[in-house]
N, C-alpha and C positions, 0 to 999 in steps of 0.2 A: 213436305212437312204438313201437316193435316192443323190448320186451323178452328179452332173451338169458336164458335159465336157469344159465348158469354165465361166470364170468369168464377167460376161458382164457387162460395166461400163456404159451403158447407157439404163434406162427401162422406159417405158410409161406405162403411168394409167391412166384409166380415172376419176380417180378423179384427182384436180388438186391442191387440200392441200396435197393427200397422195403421187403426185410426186414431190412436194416444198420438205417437209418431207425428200424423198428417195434422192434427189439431196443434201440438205443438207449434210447429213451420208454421204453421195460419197465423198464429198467435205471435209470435216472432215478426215477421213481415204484418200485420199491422199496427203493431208498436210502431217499426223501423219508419212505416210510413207516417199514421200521424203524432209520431214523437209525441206518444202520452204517457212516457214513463223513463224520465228521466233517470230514474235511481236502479231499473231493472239489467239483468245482466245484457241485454240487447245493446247499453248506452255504453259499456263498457269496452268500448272500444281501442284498440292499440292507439299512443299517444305518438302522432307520425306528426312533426312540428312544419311549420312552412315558413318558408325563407317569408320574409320583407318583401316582395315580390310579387310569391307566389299568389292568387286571390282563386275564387270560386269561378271568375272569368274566364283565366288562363289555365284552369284545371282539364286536364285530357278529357277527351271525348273517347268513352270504349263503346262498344257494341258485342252484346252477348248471344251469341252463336250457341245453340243447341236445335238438338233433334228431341220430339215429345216424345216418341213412344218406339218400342220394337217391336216384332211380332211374336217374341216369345213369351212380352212381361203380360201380366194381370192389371187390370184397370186398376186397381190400388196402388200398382207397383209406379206405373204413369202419372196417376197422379201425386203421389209423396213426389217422384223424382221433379212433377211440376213444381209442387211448393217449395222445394230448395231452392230450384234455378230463382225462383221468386223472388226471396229473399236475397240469395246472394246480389243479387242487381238492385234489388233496396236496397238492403246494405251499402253498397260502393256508393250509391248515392249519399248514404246521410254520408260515408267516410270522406266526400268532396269529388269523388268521381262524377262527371256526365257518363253516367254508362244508363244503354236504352237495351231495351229487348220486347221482342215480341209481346209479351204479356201485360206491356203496361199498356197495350192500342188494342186490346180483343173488341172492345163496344166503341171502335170508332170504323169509318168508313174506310178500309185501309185496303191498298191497290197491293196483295201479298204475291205476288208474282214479280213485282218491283222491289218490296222492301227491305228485303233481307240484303241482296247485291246492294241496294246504295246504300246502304248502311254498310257496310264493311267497305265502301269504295270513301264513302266520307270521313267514317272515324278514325282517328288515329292510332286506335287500338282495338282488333276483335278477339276476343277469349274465347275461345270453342273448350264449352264445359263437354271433356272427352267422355264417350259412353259407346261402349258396341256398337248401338241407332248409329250415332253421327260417322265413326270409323268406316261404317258400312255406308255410309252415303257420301263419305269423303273418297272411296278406295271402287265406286261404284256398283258394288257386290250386293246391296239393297234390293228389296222387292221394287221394281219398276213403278209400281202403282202406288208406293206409299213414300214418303217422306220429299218431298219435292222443294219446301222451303228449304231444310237444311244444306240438299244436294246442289241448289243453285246458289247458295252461300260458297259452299265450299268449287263452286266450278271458277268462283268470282275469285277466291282465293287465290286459286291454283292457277288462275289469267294473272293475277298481281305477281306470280312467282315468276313470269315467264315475261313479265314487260321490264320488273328490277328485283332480281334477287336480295341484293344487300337492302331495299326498303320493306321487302318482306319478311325478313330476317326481323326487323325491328318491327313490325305491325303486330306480327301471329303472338299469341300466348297458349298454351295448352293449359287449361285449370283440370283440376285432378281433386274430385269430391270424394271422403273419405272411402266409398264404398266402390270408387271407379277403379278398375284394374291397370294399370302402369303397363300390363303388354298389350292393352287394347292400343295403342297410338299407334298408328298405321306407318312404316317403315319411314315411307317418305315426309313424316313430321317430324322423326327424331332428331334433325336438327333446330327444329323450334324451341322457343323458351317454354320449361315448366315448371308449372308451381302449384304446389298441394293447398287446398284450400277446405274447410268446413266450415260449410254455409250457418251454423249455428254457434260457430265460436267467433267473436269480433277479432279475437288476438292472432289468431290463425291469416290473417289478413294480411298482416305486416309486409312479408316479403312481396307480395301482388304490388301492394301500396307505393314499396322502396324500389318496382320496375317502372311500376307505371308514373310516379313522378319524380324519377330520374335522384332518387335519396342513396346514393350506397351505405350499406354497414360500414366498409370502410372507404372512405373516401379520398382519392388517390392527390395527396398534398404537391406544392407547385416545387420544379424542379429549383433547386439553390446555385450557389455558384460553386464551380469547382475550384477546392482547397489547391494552393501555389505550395509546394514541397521543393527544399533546398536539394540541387544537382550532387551525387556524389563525388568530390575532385578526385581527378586524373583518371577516371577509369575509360577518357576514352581518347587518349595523349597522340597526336600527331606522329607520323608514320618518322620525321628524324628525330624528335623528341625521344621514341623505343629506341632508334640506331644507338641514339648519344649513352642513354643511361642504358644500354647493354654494352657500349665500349666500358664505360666506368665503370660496369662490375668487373670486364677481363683487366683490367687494369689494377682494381684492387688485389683479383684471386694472383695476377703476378705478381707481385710486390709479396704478399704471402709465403708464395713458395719461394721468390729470394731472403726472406727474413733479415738477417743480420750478417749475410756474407762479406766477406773481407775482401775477395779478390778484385783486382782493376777493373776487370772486365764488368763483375758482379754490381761494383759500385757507380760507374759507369750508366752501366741499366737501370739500375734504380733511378737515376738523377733522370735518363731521360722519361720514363715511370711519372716523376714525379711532376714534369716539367707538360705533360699529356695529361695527365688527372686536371691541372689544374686548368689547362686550355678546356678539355671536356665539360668539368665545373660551370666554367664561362659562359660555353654554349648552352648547356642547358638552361643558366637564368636567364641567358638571352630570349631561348625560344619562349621559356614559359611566360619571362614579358610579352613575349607576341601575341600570346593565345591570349591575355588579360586582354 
């Protein structure tokens, strides 16, 4: 990744929307920085609340991950896409984020062969604002000779995948700036997290905000107790409990088919009929006292 010596606030283009564009972003990031304009749309920020808890202390550490430039874009194209990254990492600042990136140390003495890896070895959070540059320095298919900051970010990465998958799982973010293309993420990111962001809109922020300090939309409420429901009786009766009341029904369907016969024999059966029903009977209250 090709380090600049100075931060220059002021750049010409010859086109004359894509230096509107870049005076914008300028204007934007140094608002965001020295909060001189409380009441501008820069201040309007998504209203993201913080627990009793939470403080400016204990607020995440991110680190922003990007590649400057490609070899296909125009120097104006390099520089607008600097002035975003810019800003969006202002931004996360004034929103309570510690998030650091390269551009806020261009005029200090800075060891950049070191800085990028321990920064994303320290933070608790790196964003790789995705763009072709970075895919190609992440997937190694870059010119050899250019992008060297990014590449050794993303080799650090890619060492953190391979020591704990599940804590890299939670570190990586993919930000996705309105004009970044969605099939640039390089195969083996797609299971990272990602979230669309525009660097010029505060509101657009929200969902970054609700990963990065752990806010869900909805937020998963404490398990209760489980409800006690009345047992339906009898439906699961003791194996002589079925004997008894299926003797007591052959015993009613005979009585049935004797009706009201008159013969000795007839009257006979009946009495012992009846004299069996009511032993049966017995049993039964007996057993289902047991089962009480």
């Amino acid at each position: 990744m090709r380090r600049s010596t100075r931060f220059s606030r002021v750049w010409q283009s010859t086109s004359m929307d894509e230096n509107s564009h870049i005076q914008r972003a300028l204007t934007s990031v140094r608002r965001i920085q020295a909060d001189i304009d409380p009441q501008s749309e820069v201040s309007a920020a998504p209203d993201v609340p913080r627990s009793a808890t939470q403080t400016s202390q204990d607020a995440p550490t991110v680190f922003v991950s990007w590649a400057h430039t490609h070899s296909s874009w125009s120097k104006a194209k390099a520089r607008e896409w600097e002035s975003q990254v810019a800003a969006f990492a202002a931004l996360l600042r004034r929103l309570g984020i510690h998030a650091d990136v390269d551009l806020f140390h261009l005029d200090e003495a800075q060891d950049w062969t070191r800085y990028g890896p321990q920064q994303v070895e320290r933070s608790q959070f790196t964003l790789v604002v995705m763009s072709q540059a970075w895919a190609e320095r992440w997937s190694g298919t870059n010119d050899p000779r250019e992008g060297a900051g990014a590449a050794a970010e993303a080799d650090t990465l890619r060492g953190l995948f391979s020591l704990n998958q599940a804590l890299w799982q939670q570190r990586i973010v993919v930000v996705l700036f309105p004009e970044a293309d969605p099939g640039s993420v390089p195969p083996d990111l797609q299971r990272a997290a990602r979230v669309s962001v525009d660097p010029t809109e505060p509101g657009s922020f929200e969902p970054l905000l609700r990963l990065l300090t752990q806010q869900p939309r909805y937020p998963k409420p404490p398990v209760g107790e489980v409800p006690v429901f009345d047992a339906a009786v009898g439906y699961e009766d003791s194996s002589t409990l079925v004997d008894l009341r299926g003797r007591l029904t052959e015993i009613e369907q005979r009585k049935r088919e004797l009706g009201n016969t008159r013969s000795n024999a007839g009257k006979a059966e009946r009495d012992r009929l009846d004299l069996s029903e009511a032993a049966t009977r017995g049993f039964i209250d007996a057993e289902l006292a047991i089962e009480d």
